[in-house]
C-alpha positions as CSV (number, residue, x, y, z in Angstrom):
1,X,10.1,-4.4,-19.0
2,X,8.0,-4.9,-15.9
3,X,7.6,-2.0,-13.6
4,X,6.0,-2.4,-9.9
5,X,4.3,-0.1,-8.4
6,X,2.7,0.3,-4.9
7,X,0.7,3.8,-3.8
8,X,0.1,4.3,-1.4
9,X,3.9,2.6,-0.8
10,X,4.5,0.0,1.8
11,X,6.8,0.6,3.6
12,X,7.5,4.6,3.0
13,X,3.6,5.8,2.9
14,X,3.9,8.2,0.1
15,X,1.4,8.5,-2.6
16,X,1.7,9.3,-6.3
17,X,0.0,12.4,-7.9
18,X,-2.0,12.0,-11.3
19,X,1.1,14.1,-13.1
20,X,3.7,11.3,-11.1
21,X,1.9,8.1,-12.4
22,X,0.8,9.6,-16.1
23,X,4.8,9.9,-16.6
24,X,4.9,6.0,-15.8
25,X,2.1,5.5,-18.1
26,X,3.6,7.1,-20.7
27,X,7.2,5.3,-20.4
28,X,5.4,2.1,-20.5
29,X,3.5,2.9,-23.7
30,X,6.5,3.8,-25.5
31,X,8.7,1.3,-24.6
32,X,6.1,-1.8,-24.4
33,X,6.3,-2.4,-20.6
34,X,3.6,-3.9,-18.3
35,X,2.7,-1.7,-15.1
36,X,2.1,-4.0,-11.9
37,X,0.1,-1.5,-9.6
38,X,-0.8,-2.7,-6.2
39,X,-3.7,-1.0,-4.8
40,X,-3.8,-2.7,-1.4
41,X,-3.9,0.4,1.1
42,X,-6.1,2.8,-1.8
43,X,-8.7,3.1,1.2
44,X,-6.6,4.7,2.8
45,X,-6.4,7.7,0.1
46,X,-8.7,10.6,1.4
47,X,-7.2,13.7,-0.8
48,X,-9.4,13.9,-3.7
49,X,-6.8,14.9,-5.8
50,X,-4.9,11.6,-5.7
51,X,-6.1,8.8,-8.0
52,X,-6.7,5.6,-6.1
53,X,-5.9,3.2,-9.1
54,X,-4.4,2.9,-12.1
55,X,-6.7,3.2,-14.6
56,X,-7.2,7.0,-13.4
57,X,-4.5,7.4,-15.7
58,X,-5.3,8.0,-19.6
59,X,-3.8,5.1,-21.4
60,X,-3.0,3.1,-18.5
61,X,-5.7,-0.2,-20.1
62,X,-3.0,-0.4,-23.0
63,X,-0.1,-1.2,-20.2
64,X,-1.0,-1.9,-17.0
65,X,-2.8,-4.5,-14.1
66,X,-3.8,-3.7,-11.1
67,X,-4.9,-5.9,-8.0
68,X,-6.1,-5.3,-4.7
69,X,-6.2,-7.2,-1.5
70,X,-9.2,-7.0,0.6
71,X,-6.8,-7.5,3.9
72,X,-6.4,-3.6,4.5
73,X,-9.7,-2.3,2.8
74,X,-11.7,-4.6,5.4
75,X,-9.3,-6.4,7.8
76,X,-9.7,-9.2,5.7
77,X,-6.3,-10.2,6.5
78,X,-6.6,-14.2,7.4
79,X,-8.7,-15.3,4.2
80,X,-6.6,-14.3,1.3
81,X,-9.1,-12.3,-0.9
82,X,-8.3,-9.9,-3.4
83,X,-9.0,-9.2,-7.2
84,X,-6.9,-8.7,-10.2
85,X,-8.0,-6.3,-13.4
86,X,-6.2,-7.3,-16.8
87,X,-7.7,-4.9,-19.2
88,X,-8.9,-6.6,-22.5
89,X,-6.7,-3.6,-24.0
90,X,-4.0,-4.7,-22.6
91,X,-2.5,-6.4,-25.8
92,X,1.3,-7.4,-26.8
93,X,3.7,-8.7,-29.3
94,X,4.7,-12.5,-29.4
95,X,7.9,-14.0,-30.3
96,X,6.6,-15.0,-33.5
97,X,5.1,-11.3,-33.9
98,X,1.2,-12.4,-33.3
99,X,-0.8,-10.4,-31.2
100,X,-1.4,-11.3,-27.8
101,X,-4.0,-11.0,-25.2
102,X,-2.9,-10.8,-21.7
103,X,-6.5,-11.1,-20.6
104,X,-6.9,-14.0,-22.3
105,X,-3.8,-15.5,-21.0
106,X,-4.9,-14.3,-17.3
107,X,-7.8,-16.3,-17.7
108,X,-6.1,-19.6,-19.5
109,X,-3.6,-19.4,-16.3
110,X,-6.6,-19.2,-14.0
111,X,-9.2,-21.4,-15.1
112,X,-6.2,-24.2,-15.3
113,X,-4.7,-23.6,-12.2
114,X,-7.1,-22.3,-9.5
115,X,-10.1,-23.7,-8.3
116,X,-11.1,-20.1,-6.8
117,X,-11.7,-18.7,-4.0
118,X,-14.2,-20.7,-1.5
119,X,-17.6,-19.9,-1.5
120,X,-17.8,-19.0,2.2
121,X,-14.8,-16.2,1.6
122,X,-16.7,-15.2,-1.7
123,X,-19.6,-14.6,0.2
124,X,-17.8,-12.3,3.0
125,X,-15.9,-10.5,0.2
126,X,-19.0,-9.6,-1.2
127,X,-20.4,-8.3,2.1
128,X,-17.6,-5.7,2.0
129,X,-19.5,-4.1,-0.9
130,X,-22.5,-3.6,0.7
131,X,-24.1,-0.3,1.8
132,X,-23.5,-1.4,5.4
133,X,-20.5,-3.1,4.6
134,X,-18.5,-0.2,3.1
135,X,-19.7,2.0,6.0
136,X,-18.7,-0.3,8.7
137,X,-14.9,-0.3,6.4
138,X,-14.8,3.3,6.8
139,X,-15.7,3.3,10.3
140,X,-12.7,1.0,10.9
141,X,-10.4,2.7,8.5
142,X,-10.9,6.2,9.9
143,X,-9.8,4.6,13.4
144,X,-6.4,3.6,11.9
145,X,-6.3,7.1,10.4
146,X,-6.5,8.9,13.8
147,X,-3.8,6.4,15.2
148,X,-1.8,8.0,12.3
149,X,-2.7,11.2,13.4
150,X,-1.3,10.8,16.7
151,X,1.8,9.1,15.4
152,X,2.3,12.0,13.0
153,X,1.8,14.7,15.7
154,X,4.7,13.4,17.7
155,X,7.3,12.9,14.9
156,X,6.2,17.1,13.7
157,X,6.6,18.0,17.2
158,X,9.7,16.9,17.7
159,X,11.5,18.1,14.1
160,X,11.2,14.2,12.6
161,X,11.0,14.3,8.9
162,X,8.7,11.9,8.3
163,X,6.2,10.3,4.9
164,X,3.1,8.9,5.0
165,X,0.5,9.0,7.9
166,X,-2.2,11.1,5.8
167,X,-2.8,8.5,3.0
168,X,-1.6,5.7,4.5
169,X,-1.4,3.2,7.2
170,X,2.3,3.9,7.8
171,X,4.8,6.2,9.0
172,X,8.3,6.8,7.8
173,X,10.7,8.5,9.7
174,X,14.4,9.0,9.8
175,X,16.0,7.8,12.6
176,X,17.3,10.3,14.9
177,X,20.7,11.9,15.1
178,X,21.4,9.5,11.8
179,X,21.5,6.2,13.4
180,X,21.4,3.0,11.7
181,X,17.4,1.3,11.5
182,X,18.6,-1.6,13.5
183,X,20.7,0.3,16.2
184,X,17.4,2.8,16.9
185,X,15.5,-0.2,16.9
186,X,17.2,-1.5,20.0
187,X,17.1,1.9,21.3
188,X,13.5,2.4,20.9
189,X,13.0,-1.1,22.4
190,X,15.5,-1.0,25.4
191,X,14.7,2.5,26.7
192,X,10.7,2.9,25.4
193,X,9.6,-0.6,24.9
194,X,8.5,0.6,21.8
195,X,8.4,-1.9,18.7
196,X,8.8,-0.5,15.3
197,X,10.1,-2.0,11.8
198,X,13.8,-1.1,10.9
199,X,13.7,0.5,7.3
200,X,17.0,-1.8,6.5
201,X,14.7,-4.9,6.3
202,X,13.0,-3.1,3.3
203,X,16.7,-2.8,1.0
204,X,19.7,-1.0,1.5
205,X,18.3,2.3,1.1
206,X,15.8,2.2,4.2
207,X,18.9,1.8,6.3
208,X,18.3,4.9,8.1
209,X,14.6,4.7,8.0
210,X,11.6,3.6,10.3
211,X,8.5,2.5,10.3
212,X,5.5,2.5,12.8
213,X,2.5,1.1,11.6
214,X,-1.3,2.9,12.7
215,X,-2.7,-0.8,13.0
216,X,-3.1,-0.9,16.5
217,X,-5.3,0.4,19.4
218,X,-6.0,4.1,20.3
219,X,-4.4,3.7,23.3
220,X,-1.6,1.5,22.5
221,X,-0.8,4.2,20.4
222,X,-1.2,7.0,22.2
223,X,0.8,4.8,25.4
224,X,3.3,4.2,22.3
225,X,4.2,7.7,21.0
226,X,3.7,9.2,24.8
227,X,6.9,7.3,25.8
228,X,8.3,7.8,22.2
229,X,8.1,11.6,22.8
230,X,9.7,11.8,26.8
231,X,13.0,10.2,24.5
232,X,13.4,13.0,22.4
């Protein structure tokens, strides 16, 4: 089996516990499935007890890969640079009962197929990792936290249940007086001019659901949430 997993989640905001992703590790150890974990929004993580990847997790080399995209980390958006970790443990089963490295089957597919990344992104990827570099990320990271912050003091305020806005980049939020994602979209948009993403975009079971993203200014947000708040 193939299992994804993103945490902190796009769209709901909600990160796994060390207990919640060891019981996925373990599943996929005993039945011979491969863990996807997508780590793009890890930077966003800042209580100490939640693992920001994968391989937090004992066992988790024997089952899982994990990549991470650079586009949240460092607004890196545009250039479409990331990195992928196959674990040389990571080892399966082929039809005709040989062993088989998915390492070594990462790197066949890669070496054939891409040319890599161009040197000019390389070099600006690398910058990220920098003393300087990984300052300046936090710098811009915590800014997107306090937009959170004030998202999340409005939707508290006014008796919203709401995920996310702590560890992540987004909030989500029932909709009010149980209306549909696309109807409170309208109404959010005709009566606030507010713009938000209907959870029902995300699958049948965000149809009630919405989310507001922290990626914006301090006071788009604050101009955002101030005319959110005078409608409820």
């Amino acid at each position: 089996d193939l299992i994804y997993i993103c945490s902190p989640n796009n769209p709901t905001g909600a990160a796994y516990n060390k207990e919640q992703l060891k019981a996925w590790v373990d599943y996929a150890l005993e039945n011979d499935a491969v863990i996807f974990y997508d780590s793009a929004y890890e930077a966003f993580i800042t209580d100490p007890e939640l693992p920001r990847s994968i391989f937090a997790i004992e066992g988790a080399k024997k089952c899982a890969i994990e990549f991470c995209s650079l586009s949240k980390t460092a607004g890196f958006t545009g250039t479409r640079c990331g990195y992928t970790i196959v674990p040389q443990e990571l080892v399966f089963k082929a039809s005709n009962g040989e062993d088989m490295s998915v390492n070594a089957m990462w790197k066949r597919r890669q070496t054939t197929k891409f040319n890599g990344t161009s040197y000019i992104v390389q070099k600006g990827a690398a910058a990220i990792f920098t003393k300087e570099g990984m300052a300046q990320c936090r710098e811009n990271i915590a800014y997107y936290q306090e937009n959170a912050k004030t998202i999340s003091d409005v939707l508290a305020k006014k008796g919203i249940r709401f995920f996310g806005g702590k560890n992540s980049p987004y909030i989500w939020f029932e909709c009010p007086n149980g209306m549909d994602s696309w109807d409170f979209f309208d109404y959010l948009l005709n009566n606030a001019q507010v713009v938000g993403t209907p959870g029902a975009g995300f699958g049948k079971n965000g149809q009630n659901f919405f989310r507001l993203t922290s990626f914006g200014t301090h006071e788009s947000t604050k101009e955002a949430m101030e005319r959110f708040e005078k409608l409820f």
